[in-house]
VEXDREN-2710 file (C-alpha; in Angstrom, 1 decimal):
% VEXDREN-2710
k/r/px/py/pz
1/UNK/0.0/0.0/0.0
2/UNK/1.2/3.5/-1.1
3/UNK/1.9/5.7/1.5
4/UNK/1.6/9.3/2.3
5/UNK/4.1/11.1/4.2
6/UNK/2.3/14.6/6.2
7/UNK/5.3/17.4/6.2
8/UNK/5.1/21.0/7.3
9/UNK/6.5/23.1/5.5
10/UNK/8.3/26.5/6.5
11/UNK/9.8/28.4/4.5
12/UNK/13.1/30.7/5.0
13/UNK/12.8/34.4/5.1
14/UNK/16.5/34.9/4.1
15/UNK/16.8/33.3/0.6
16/UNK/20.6/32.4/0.1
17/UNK/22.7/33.8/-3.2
18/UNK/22.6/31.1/-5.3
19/UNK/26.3/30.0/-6.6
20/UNK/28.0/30.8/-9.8
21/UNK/27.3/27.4/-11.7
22/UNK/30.6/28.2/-12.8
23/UNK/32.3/27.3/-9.7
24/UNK/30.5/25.0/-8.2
25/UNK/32.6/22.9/-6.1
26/UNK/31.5/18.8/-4.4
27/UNK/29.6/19.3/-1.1
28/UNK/30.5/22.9/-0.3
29/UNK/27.2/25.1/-0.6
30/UNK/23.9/24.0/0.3
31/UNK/20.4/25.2/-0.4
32/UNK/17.7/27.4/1.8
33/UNK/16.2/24.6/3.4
34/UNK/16.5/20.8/5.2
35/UNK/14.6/18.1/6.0
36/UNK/13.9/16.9/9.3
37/UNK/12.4/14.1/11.3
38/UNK/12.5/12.4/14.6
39/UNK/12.6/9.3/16.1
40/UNK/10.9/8.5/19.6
41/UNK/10.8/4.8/20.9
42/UNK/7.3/4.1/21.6
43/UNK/5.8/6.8/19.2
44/UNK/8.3/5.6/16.4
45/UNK/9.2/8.4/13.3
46/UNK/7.2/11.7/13.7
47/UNK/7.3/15.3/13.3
48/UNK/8.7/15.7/9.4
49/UNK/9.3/18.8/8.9
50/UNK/11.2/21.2/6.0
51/UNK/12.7/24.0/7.7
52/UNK/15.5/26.8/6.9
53/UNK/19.1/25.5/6.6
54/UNK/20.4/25.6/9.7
55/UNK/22.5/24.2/12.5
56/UNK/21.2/21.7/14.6
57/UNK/21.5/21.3/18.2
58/UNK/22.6/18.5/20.0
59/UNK/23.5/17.2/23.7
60/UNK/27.1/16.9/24.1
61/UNK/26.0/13.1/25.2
62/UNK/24.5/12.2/21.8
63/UNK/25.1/8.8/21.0
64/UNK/26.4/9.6/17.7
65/UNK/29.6/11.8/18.9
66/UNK/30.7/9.1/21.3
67/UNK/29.1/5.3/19.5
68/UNK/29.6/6.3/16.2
69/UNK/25.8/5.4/15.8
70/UNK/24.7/6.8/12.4
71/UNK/24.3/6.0/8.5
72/UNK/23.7/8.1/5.1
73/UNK/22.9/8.0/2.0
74/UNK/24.0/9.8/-1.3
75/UNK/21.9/10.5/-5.0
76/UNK/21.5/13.4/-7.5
77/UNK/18.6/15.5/-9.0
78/UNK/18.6/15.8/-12.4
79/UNK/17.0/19.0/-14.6
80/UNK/16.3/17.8/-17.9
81/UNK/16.1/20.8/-21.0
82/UNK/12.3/20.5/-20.9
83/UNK/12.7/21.3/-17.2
84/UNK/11.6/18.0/-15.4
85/UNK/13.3/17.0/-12.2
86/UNK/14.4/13.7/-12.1
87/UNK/15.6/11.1/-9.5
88/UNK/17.9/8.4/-10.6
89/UNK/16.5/5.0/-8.5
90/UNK/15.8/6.4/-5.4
91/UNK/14.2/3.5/-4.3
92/UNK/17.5/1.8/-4.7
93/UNK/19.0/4.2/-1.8
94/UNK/15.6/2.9/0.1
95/UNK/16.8/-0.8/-0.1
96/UNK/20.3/0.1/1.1
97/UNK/18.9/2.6/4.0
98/UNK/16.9/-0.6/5.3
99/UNK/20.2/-3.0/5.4
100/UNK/22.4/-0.3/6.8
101/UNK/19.6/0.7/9.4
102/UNK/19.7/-3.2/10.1
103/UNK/23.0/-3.4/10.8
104/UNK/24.1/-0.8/12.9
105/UNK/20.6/-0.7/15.1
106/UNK/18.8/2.1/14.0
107/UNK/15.0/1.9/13.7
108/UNK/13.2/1.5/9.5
109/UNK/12.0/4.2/7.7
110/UNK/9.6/3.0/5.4
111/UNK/11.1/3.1/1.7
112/UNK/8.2/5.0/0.5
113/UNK/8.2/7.7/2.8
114/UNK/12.1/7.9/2.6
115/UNK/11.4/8.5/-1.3
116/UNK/8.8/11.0/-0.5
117/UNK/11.0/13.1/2.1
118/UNK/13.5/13.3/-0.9
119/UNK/11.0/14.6/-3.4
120/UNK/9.7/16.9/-0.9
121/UNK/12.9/18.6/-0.1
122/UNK/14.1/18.4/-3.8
123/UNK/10.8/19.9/-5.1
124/UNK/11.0/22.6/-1.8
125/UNK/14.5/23.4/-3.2
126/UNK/14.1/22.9/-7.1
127/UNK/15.0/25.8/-8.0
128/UNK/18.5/25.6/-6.6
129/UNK/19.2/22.6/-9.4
130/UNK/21.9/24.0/-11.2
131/UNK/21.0/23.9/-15.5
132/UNK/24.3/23.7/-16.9
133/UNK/26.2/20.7/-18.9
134/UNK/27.3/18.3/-16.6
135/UNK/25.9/19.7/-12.9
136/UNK/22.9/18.5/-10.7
137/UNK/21.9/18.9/-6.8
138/UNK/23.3/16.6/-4.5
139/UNK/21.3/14.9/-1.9
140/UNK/22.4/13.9/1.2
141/UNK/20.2/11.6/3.2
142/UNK/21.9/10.9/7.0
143/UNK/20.5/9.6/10.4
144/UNK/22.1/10.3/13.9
145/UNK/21.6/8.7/17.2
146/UNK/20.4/12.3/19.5
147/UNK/19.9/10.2/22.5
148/UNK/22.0/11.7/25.7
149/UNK/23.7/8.8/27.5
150/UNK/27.2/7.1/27.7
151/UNK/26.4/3.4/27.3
152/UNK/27.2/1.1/24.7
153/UNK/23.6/0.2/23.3
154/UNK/21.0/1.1/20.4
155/UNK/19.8/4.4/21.3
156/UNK/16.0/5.3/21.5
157/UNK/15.9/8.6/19.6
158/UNK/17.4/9.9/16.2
159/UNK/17.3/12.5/13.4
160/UNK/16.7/12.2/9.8
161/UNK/18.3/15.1/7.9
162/UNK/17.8/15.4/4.5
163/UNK/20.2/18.3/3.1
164/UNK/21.1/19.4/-0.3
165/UNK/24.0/20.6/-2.3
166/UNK/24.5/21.9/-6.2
167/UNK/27.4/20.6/-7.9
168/UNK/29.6/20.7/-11.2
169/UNK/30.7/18.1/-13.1
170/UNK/33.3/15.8/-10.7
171/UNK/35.6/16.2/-13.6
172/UNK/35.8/19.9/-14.6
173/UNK/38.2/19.2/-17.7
174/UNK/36.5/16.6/-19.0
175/UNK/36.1/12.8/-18.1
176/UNK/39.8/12.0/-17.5
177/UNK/41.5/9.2/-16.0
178/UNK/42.8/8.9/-12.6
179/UNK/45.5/8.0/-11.0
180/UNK/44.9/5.1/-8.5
181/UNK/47.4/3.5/-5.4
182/UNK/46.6/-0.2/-4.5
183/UNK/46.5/-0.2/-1.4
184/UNK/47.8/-3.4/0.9
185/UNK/48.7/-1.8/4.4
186/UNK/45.7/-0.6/5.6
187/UNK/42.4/-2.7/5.3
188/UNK/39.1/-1.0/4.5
189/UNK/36.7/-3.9/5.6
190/UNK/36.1/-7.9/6.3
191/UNK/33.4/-10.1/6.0
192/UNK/30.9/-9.6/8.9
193/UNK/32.0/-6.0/9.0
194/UNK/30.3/-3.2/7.9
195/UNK/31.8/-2.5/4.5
196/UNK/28.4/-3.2/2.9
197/UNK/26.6/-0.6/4.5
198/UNK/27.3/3.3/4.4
199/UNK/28.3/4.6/7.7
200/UNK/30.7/7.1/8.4
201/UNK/32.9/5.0/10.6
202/UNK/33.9/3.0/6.9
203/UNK/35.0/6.1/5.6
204/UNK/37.1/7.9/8.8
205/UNK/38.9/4.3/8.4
206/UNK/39.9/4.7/4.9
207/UNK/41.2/9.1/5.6
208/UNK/45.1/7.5/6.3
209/UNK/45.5/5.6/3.2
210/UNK/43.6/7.9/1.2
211/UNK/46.5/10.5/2.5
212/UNK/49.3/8.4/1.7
213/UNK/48.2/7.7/-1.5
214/UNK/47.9/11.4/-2.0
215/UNK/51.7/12.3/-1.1
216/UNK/52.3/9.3/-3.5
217/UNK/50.4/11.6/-6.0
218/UNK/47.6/9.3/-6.6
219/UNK/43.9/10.1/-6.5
220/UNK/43.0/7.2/-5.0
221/UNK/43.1/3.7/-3.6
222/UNK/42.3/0.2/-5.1
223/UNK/41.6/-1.5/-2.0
224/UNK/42.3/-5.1/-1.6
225/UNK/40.2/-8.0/0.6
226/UNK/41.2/-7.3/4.7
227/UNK/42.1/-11.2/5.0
228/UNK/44.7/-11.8/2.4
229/UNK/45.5/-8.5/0.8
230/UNK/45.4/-9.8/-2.8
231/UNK/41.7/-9.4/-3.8
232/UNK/40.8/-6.5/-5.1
233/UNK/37.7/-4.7/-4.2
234/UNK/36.9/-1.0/-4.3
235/UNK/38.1/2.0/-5.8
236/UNK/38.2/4.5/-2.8
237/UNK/34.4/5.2/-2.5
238/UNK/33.4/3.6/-5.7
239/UNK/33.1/-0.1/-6.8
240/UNK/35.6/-1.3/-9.7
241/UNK/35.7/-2.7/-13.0
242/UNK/38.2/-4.2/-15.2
243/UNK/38.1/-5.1/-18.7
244/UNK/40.1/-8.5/-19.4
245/UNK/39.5/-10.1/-22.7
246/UNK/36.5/-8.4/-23.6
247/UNK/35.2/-9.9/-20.0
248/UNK/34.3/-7.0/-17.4
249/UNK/35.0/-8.2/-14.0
250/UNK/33.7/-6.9/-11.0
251/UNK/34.4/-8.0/-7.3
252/UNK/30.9/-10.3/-6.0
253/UNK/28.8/-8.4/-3.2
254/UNK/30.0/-10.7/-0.1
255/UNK/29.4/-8.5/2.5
256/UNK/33.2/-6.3/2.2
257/UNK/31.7/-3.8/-0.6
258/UNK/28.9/-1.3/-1.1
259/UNK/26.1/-2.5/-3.2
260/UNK/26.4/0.8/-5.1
261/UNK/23.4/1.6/-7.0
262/UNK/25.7/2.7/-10.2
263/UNK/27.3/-0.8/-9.9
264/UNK/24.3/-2.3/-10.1
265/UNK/23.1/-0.1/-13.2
266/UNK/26.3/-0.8/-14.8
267/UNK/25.9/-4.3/-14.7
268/UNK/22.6/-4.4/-16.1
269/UNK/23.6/-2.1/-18.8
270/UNK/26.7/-4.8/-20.2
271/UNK/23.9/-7.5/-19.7
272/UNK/22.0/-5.9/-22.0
273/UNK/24.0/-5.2/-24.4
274/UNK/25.2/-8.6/-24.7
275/UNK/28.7/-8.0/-23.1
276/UNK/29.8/-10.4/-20.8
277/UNK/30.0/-9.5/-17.1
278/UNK/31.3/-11.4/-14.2
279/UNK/30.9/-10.7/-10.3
280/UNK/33.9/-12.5/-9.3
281/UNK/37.0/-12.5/-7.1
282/UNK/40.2/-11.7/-8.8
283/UNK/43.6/-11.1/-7.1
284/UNK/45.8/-8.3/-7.7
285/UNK/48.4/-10.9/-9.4
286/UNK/45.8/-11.5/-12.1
287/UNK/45.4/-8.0/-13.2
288/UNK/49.2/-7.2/-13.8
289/UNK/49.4/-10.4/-15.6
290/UNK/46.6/-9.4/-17.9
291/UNK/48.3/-6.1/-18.4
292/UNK/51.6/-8.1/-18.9
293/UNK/50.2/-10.3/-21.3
294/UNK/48.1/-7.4/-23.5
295/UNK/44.3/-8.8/-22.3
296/UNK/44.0/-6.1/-19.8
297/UNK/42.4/-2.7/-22.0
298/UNK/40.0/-1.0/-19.2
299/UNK/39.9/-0.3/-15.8
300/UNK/37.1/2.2/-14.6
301/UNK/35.4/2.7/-11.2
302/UNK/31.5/3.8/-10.6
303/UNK/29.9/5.6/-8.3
304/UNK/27.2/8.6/-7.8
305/UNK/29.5/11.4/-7.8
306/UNK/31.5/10.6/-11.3
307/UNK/28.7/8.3/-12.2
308/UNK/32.0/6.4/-14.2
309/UNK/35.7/7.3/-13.6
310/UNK/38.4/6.0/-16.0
311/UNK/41.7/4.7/-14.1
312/UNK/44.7/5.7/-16.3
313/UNK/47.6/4.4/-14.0
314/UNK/47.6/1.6/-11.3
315/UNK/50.6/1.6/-8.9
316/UNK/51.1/-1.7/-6.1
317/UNK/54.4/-2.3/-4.5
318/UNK/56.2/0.8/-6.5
319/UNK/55.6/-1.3/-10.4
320/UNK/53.4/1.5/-12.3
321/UNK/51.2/0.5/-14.8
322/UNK/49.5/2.7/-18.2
323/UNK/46.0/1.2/-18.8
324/UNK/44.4/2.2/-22.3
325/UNK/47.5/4.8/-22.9
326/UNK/46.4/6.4/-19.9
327/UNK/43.0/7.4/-21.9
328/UNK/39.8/6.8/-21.4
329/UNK/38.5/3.3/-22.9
330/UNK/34.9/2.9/-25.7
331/UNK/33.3/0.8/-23.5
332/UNK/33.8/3.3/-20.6
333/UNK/33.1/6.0/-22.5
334/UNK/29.8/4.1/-23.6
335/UNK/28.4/3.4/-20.2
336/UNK/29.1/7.2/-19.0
337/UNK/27.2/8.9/-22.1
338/UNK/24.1/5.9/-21.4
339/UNK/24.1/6.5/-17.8
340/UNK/24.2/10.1/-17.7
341/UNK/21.9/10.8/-20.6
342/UNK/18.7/8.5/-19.0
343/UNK/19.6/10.6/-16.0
344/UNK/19.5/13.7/-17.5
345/UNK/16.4/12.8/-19.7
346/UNK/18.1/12.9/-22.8
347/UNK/18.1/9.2/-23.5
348/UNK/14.9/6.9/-23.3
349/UNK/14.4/5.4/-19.7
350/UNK/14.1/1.9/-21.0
351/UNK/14.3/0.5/-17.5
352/UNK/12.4/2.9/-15.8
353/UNK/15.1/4.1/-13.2
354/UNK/14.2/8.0/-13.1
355/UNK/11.5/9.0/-11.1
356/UNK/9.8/12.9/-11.6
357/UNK/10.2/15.0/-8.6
358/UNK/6.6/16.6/-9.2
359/UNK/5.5/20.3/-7.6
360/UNK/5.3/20.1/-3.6
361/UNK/2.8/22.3/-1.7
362/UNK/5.1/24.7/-0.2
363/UNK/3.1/25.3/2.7
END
């Protein structure tokens, strides 16, 4: 049964200057207003609200500052030339809210009403969707434990924030390749963990290789599994993809990766066109032997922010390899201008993944 979410709205009297769309910069400026709900045990979610953008207040005893005991989410709006809004398979971010809430404790939000709080907010805010090539608005679904006490349990109240940010292309020059440091120091998850789920605790883990890797000059790491360090797995935030013999090869969803949602598209795209993809383990060993022997042609890495991110150079234990002349490959290439044109509406939605952010009574 479909159902209805009841928010008050209240609108800000102090409109923000929206930014040049020529300098828009990744989760930096954020719109006139947020979404807010709360969570009581006994009286369950209640109370949604979209208010001005503001700080929020919290007990220095909050559960989240001392428990770690929070989640979020992450997906675009869209503005199409005929001026639709369009989300990209929210429901998707639904599903994954519902594991991670699972995992680390906190209580469900119903997927539908998780949907409609983001096309609330969006449609409050729509006018802050930036219309120029390559931007969109950021959304940034999160939950926090508020409860005040020191005591390691589930806590018995939360927030749901919804905020929003505009943002240019990831790549301002263009979609070029990266730079990427396999990492096999530091481990980013295990089976059992939580490297399925988004929570912030994953990503504060990952902040000292990410630096190395940095004063290396690489962009990035290529992690590897946390048991044997010869798997590979992710690509920083983002899941991975190599192209070996014409086979793209992706690391299986075994409880160490995030079921991203533009892993999951990609996948169904190759499927469809008739390009063989395999969800599979594959050791580090394996890929520099594909590149020595001339099978390797492709490496890329997806996600929501770059949508698809070409890997030019790979770099484990000092040996620096050049994949695809350090260019970006045709079948990359392929997936990017398929992915980002349904998204944008300027490709046919054959699998009905966008969803119109219709006009919201603004209270």
């Amino acid at each position: 049964m479909k159902m209805k979410i009841d928010i008050k709205v209240t609108r800000t009297l102090n409109p923000k200057q929206k930014p040049n769309v020529d300098e828009l910069n990744f989760g930096t400026q954020f719109t006139d207003h947020m979404f807010l709900m709360d969570y009581t045990q006994g009286v369950g979610w209640h109370d949604a609200r979209i208010v001005p953008y503001a700080p929020i207040s919290l007990d220095p005893a909050a559960a989240v500052f001392h428990y770690a005991q929070e989640m979020f989410e992450g997906l675009k709006a869209y503005k199409t030339k005929e001026g639709k809004v369009l989300l990209f398979r929210p429901d998707k971010n639904a599903e994954r809210t519902k594991r991670t809430n699972e995992r680390v404790c906190i209580p469900e939000i119903d997927g539908t009403i998780f949907v409609e709080a983001i096309k609330a907010i969006v449609a409050a805010d729509a006018d802050w969707i930036p219309e120029k090539e390559g931007t969109s608005l950021y959304i940034r679904p999160f939950i926090i434990a508020t409860e005040p006490f020191l005591g390691v349990r589930a806590a018995k109240e939360y927030l749901f924030i919804i905020i929003l940010s505009p943002v240019g292309p990831y790549y301002k020059e263009g979609l070029a390749p990266t730079k990427i440091f396999v990492e096999d120091e530091y481990v980013r998850a295990t089976a059992g963990g939580t490297g399925s789920i988004k929570i912030g605790g994953n990503y504060a883990a990952s902040l000292k290789s990410q630096e190395k890797a940095h004063e290396k000059g690489y962009s990035q790491v290529l992690w590897l599994d946390g048991v044997e360090r010869k798997y590979v797995e992710e690509i920083g935030t983002s899941n991975a993809f190599f192209v070996i013999d014409g086979e793209v090869v992706t690391a299986p969803l075994e409880g160490t990766i995030l079921p991203g949602i533009t892993r999951d598209s990609v996948i169904h795209l190759l499927k469809d066109w008739g390009i063989k993809v395999s969800e599979k383990r594959m050791t580090i060993k394996e890929v520099y032997k594909a590149y020595d022997e001339g099978r390797l042609t492709e490496v890329f890495a997806s996600g929501t922010a770059a949508v698809i991110s070409p890997v030019g150079e790979l770099c484990w234990k000092d040996r620096k390899i050049v994949i695809n002349k350090n260019a970006i490959g045709n079948l990359s290439q392929r997936i990017y201008d398929e992915l980002s044109g349904i998204q944008l509406g300027k490709l046919k939605d054959r699998f009905g993944w966008t969803v119109e952010v219709e006009s919201y009574n603004k209270g």
